[in-house]
N, C-alpha and C positions, 0 to 999 in steps of 0.2 A: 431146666434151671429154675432153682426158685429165687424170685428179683427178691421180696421182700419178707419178712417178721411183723406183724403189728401185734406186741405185748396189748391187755385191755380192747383188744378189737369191737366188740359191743356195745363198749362204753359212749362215753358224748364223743371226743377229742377222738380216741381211736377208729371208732364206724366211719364219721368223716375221712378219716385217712384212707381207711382201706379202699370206701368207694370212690376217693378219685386216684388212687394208685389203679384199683381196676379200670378206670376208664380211661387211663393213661395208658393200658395195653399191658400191666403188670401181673405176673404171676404172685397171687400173694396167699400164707399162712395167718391165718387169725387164732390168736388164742385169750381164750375168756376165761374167767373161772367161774363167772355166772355168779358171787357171792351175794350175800342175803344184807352189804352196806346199803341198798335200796334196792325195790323191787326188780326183779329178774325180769319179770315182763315186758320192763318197757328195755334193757337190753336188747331181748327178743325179738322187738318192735325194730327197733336200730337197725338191726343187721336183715330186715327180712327183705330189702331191693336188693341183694347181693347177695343172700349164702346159696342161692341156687347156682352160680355163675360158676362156670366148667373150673377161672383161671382160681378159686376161691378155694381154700381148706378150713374149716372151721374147727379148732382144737379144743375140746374139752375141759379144762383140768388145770392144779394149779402150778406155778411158775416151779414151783421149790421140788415138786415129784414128776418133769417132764425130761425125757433122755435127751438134751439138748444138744450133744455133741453130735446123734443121728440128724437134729433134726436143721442144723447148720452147717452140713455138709456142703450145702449149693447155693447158701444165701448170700447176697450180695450186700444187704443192707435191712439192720437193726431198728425197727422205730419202737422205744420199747417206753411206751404209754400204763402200760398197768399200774397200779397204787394204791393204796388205802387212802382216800382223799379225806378232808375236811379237817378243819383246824379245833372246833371244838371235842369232838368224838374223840382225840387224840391224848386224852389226858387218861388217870386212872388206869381202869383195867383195862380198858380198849388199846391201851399202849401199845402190847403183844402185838395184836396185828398191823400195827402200824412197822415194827422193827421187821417181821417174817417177810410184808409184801413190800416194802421201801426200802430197807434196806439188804436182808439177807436175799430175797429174788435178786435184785440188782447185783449182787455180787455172783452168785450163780450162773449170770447169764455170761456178766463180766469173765468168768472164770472158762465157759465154755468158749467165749467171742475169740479170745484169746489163740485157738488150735483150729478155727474155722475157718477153711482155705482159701476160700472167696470172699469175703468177708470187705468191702468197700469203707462199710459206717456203721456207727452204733449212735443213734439220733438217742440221749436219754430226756425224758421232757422233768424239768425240773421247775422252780415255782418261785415267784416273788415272796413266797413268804419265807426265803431262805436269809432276807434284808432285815425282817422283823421291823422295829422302829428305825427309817433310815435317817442318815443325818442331814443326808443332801435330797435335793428335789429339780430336776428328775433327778433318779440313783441310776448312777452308773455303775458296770461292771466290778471295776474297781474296788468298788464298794466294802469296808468291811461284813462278811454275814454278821445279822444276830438275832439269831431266831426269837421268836417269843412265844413260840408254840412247839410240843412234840413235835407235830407233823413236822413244821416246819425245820426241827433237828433231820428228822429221815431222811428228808428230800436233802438236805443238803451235805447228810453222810452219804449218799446215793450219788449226788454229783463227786462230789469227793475221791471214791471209788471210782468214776469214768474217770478223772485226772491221773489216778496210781497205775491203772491199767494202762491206759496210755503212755503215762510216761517209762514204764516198768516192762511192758510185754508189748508196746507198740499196735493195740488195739485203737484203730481209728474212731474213736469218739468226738459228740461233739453235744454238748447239753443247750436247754433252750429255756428260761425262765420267764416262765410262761405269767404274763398279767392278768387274772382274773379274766378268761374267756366264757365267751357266751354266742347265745343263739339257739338253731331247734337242735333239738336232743340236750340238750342242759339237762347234768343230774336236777333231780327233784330237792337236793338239800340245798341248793345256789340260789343264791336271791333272785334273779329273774324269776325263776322257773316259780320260786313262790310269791312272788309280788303278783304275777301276771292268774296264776290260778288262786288265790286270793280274793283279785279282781274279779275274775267268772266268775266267784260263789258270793260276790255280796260278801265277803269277809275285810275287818280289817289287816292291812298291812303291819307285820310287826318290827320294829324299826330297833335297831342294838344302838344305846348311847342319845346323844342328843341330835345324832341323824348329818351333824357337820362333818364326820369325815370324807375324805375323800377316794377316788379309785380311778386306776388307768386300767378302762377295761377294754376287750379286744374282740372282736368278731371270731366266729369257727373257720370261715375262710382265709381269713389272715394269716392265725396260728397254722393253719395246713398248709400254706405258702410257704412258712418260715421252715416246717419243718421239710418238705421237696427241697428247697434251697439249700439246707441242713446240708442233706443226705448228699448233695452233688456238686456242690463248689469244692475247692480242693482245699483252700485256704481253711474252711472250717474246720479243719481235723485241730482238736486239742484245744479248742478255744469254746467259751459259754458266751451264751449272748443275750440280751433281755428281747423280749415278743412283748410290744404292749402297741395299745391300740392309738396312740397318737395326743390325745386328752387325758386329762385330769379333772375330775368331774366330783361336784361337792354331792353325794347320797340325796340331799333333798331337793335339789337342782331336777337329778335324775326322775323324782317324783315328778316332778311337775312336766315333764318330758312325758314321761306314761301316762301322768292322766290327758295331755293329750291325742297320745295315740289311739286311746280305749273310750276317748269321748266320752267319757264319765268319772264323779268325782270320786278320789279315794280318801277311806277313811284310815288312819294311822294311830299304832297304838306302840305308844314310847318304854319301852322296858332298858333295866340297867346292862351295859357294857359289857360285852363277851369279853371273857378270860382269852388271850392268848389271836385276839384280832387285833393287825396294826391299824394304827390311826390313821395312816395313807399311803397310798401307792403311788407309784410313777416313773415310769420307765424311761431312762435315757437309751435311745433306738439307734444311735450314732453310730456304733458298730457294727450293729446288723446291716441299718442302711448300708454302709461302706463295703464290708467283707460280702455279704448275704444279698443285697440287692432288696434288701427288706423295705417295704413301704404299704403301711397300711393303707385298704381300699376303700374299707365299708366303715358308713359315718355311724353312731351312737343313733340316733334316731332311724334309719334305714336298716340297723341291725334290732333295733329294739321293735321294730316293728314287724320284722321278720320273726323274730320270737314269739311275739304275739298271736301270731297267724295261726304260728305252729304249735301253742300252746291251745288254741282254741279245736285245732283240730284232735286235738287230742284229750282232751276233756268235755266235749261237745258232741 
């Protein structure tokens, strides 16, 4: 019997999953598409404590041309992490992929979850920036969406889609709006991963806006707690829940945080305001906590400095 799916398996968010599903005693499938949104390399890197491991399959290829109805025969449970991430790349002609791998994968998988006879949960990880500019602070559930990014539309045509399936064909879904996570394996286009290699090279930091906004950001162990919880309360089925790390933290604040991690000072260089990035995040966890047993662990400084570690090892 195969326990698990992790769509995105190589990725930041995914590779965490799988290795502690495997260390959990999990039978699990990975499937990557290895694409060229940032270097395949350090994918490769992600997944290399674990693709030798007996319980481990590592799939190839992408979501949209895989025979998913063979390959969900025995699965218990969906965590389906893949995406075309980032919110600027998401405009123009990068659009295209943003609809193929967020929204049409997701319906795909949706369509085969659907006839898959074991089938327990389908974890889909969806994203704060489904809120766009929110009204309330923290944003709750509740919350009207309003995107202010493409991306931001997919992800939350993508959850959308787990709500129709659910309510339609009684595929046990449960989505996770995930607040700006971080830690090692961070893609390289996430601001830690370039604040902190920045810092290694004597470079300055490049700051979007006047550096006041704000962000609820969250650790890689947290979001992987949220999502085990996800996949095995029962009460989850049907329901979306925000993942944020506990804080609300002002961008410049955050600097002065790093430069004392890194014991040296940083230099910063102020350029104008990204198209299609909200002015603040922050998550209301009330439901997670309650239904989920959700409670973030790891502080902003113990995880940033975790980062760092593992930014050094890998640039050094």
């Amino acid at each position: 019997m195969v326990n698990c799916i992790v769509t995105g398996a190589a990725g930041f968010i995914g590779s965490h999953l799988v290795e502690t599903l495997l260390n959990e005693g999990k039978t699990v499938i990975g499937v990557d598409h290895f694409n060229n949104y940032y270097d395949s390399a350090l994918k490769r890197k992600n997944i290399t404590q674990f693709e030798k491991n007996s319980a481990f399959q590592l799939i190839e290829g992408d979501i949209l041309d895989l025979n998913w109805r063979s390959l969900l025969i025995e699965t218990e449970v969906i965590y389906h992490q893949a995406a075309q991430a980032g919110v600027r790349a998401s405009w123009g002609d990068g659009f295209r992929a943003y609809t193929d791998r967020n929204i049409n994968a997701t319906q795909i998988l949706l369509e085969a979850a659907k006839d898959a006879p074991h089938l327990q949960r389908f974890v889909y990880a969806s994203s704060s920036s489904i809120y766009g500019n929110a009204e309330a602070f923290p944003t709750p559930e509740t919350t009207c969406p309003q995107p202010v990014s493409p991306y931001g539309i997919t992800k939350l045509a993508g959850e959308r889609l787990c709500g129709l399936y659910h309510q339609n064909f009684a595929v046990p879904t449960t989505a996770l709006r995930y607040f700006t996570v971080y830690g090692p394996r961070q893609r390289p286009d996430m601001a830690f991963h370039k604040f902190f290699k920045a810092i290694l090279h004597d470079e300055a930091i490049t700051i979007y806006g006047d550096g006041q906004q704000t962000r609820d950001f969250t650790f890689i162990s947290d979001c992987i707690a949220a999502n085990l919880a996800a996949a095995n309360v029962p009460e989850a089925i049907g329901q979306v829940f925000n993942i944020g790390g506990g804080s609300r933290v002002v961008l410049t604040e955050i600097i002065k945080t790093i430069e004392k991690i890194v014991n040296r000072p940083i230099h910063l260089k102020f350029i104008e305001n990204a198209i299609g990035d909200a002015r603040h995040t922050s998550a209301d966890t009330s439901k997670a906590e309650k239904i989920l047993g959700y409670q973030p662990q790891v502080s902003l400084v113990e995880g940033l400095t975790q980062e760092w570690e593992w930014i050094k090892s890998l640039y050094v």
